[in-house]
VMD Tcl script that draws the C-alpha trace (Angstrom):
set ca {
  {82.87 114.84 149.36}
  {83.62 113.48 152.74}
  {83.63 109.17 152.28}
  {84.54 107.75 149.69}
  {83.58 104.15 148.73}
  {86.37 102.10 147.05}
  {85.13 101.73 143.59}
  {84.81 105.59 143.73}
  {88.76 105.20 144.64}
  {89.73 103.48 141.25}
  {88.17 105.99 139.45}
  {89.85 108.98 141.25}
  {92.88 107.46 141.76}
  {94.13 108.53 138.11}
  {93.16 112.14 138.23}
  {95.22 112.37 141.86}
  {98.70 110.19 140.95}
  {98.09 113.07 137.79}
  {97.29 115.93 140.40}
  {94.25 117.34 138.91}
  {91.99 116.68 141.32}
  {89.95 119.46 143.69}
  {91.08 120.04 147.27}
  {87.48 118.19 148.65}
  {88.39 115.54 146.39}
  {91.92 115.40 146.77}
  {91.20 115.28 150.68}
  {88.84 112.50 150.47}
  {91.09 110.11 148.40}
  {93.49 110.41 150.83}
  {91.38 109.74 154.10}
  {90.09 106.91 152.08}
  {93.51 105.50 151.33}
  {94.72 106.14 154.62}
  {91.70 104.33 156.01}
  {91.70 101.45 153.34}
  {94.29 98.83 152.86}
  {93.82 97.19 149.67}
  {92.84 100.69 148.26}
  {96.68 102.07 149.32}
  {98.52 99.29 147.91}
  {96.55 99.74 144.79}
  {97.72 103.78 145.20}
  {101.65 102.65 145.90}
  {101.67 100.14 143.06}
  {99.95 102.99 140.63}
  {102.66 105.73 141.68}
  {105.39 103.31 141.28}
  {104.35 102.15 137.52}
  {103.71 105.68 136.59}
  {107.07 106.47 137.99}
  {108.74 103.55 135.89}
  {106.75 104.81 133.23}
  {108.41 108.37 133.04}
  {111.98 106.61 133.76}
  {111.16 104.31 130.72}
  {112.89 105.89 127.45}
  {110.86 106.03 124.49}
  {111.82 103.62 121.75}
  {111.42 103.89 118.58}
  {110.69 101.19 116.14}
  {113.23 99.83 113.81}
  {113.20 101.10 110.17}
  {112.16 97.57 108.45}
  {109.69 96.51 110.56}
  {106.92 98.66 109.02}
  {108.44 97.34 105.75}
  {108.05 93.41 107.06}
  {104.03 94.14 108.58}
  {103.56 95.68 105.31}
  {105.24 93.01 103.63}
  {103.39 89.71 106.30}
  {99.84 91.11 105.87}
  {100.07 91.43 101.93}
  {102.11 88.76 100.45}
  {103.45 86.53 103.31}
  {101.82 83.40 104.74}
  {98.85 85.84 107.14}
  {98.06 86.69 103.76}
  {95.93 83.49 102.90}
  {93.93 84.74 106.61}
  {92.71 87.90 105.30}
  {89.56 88.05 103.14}
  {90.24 89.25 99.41}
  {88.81 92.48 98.40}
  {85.81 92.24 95.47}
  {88.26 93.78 92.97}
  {91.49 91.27 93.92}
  {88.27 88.30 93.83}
  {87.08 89.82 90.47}
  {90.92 90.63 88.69}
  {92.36 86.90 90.57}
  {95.95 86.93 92.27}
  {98.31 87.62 89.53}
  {96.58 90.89 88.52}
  {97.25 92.55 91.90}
  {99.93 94.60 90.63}
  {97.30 96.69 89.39}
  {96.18 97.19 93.21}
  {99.69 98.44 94.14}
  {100.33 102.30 95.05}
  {102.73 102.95 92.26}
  {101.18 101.58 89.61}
  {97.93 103.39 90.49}
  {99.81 106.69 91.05}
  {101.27 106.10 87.78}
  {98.28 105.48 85.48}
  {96.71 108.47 87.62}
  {99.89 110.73 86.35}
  {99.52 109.26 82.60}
  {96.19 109.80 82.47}
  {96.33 113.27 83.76}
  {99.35 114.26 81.36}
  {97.49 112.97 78.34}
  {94.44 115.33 79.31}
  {97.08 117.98 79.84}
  {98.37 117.77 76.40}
  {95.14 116.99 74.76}
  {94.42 120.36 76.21}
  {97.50 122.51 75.69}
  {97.58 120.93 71.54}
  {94.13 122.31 71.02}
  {94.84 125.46 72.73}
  {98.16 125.86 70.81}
  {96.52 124.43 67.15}
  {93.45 127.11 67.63}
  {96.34 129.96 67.92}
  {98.06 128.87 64.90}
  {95.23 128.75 63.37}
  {94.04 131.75 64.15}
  {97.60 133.89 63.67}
  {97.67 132.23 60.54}
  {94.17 134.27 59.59}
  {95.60 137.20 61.02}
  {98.11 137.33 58.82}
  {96.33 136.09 55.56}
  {93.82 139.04 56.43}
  {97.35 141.45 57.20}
  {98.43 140.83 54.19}
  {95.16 141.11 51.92}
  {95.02 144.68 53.64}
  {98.21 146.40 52.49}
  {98.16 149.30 50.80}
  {101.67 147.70 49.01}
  {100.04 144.91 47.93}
  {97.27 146.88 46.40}
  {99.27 148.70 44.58}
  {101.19 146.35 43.36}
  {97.92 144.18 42.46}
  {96.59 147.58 40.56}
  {100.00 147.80 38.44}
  {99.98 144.36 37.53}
  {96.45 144.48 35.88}
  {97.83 147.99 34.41}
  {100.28 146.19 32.31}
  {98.56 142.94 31.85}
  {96.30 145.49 30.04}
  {98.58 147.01 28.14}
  {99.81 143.62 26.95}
  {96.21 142.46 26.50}
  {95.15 144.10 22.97}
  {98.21 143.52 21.66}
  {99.06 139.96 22.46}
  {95.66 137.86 21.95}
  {94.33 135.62 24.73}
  {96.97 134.80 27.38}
  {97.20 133.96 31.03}
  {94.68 134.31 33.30}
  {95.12 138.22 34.06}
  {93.57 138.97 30.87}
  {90.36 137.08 31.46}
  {89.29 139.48 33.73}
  {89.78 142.27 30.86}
  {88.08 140.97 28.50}
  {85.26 139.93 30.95}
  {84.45 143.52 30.96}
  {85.70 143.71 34.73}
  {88.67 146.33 34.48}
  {90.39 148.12 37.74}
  {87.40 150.25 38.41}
  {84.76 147.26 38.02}
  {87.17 145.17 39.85}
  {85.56 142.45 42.71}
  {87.50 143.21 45.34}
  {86.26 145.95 47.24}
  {89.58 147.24 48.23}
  {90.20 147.98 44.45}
  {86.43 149.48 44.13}
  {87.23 151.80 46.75}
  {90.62 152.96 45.23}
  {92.68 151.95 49.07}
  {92.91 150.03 51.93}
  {90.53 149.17 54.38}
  {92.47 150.12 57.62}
  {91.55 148.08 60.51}
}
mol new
graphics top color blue
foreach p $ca { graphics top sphere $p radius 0.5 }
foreach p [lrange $ca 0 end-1] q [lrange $ca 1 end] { graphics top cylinder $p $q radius 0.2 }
display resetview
């Protein structure tokens, strides 16, 4: 790249105040801004605002005025500017608390907390429900209680003949069902199913 025109120049002249330009082109913007007048006061005023530039400190905002944009472009007077979204057109002005962050965030939370326990209560009432079988089933199963069921019917036999028609454990004695013709196939099979 030996000439260089000046539009060329302005386009270059970025890449070599940064230094990342190629020797060829390096060497050309120079020739062409030693050659050109109104292309090296362009190149002197560049280098001196890129130098101010690095001097300059960086400054940070201050903490409220996010808060006061924020605060301008939502409820202040620019407000009346800006168009009004379909759902603040459809709801009016004074249901826009309904738009705001927190309340949205916090009918999201409710919502998911309710599903949460809606979930957690049916898992918890099917396990009661089902330790609650468990031990109906537990307890129909002991060997104890079948014993003491058998010695029960034993003496509400014994007491049968002699007393008349009482109670209900009799019924099944003068049904014709005794221990051995019993319903209860535990009883039939003289134990306990073991599970």
């Amino acid at each position: 790249m030996n000439r260089i025109t000046c539009t060329e120049f302005e386009i270059l002249l970025a890449d070599y105040l940064d230094g990342t330009l190629a020797s060829g082109e390096k060497a050309a913007v120079e020739e062409h801004r030693n050659a050109c007048v109104s292309c090296a006061e362009l190149a002197l005023d560049a280098a001196g605002a890129m130098a101010f530039i690095e001097r300059a400190a960086a400054v940070d905002p201050p903490p409220a005025m996010v808060n006061r944009i924020l605060f301008e472009v939502t409820s202040g007077a620019s407000r009346s500017v800006i168009k009004p979204s379909w759902i603040e057109r459809l709801l009016g002005r004074r249901a826009g608390f309904i738009l705001q962050p927190r309340f949205a965030m916090g009918m999201a939370m409710a919502v998911i907390s309710l599903a949460m326990v809606g979930r957690f209560w049916g898992a918890a009432e099917s396990g009661v429900a089902r330790s609650w079988d468990r031990a109906v089933k537990g307890y129909e199963n002991l060997q104890l209680v079948y014993e003491v069921q058998s010695q029960l019917e034993e003496w509400a036999q014994e007491r049968g003949p002699s007393s008349g028609t009482q109670g209900g454990a009799q019924s099944g004695s003068q049904n014709g069902a005794g221990p051995a013709q019993s319903s209860n196939p535990a009883k039939r099979s003289g134990g306990a199913e073991k599970k």
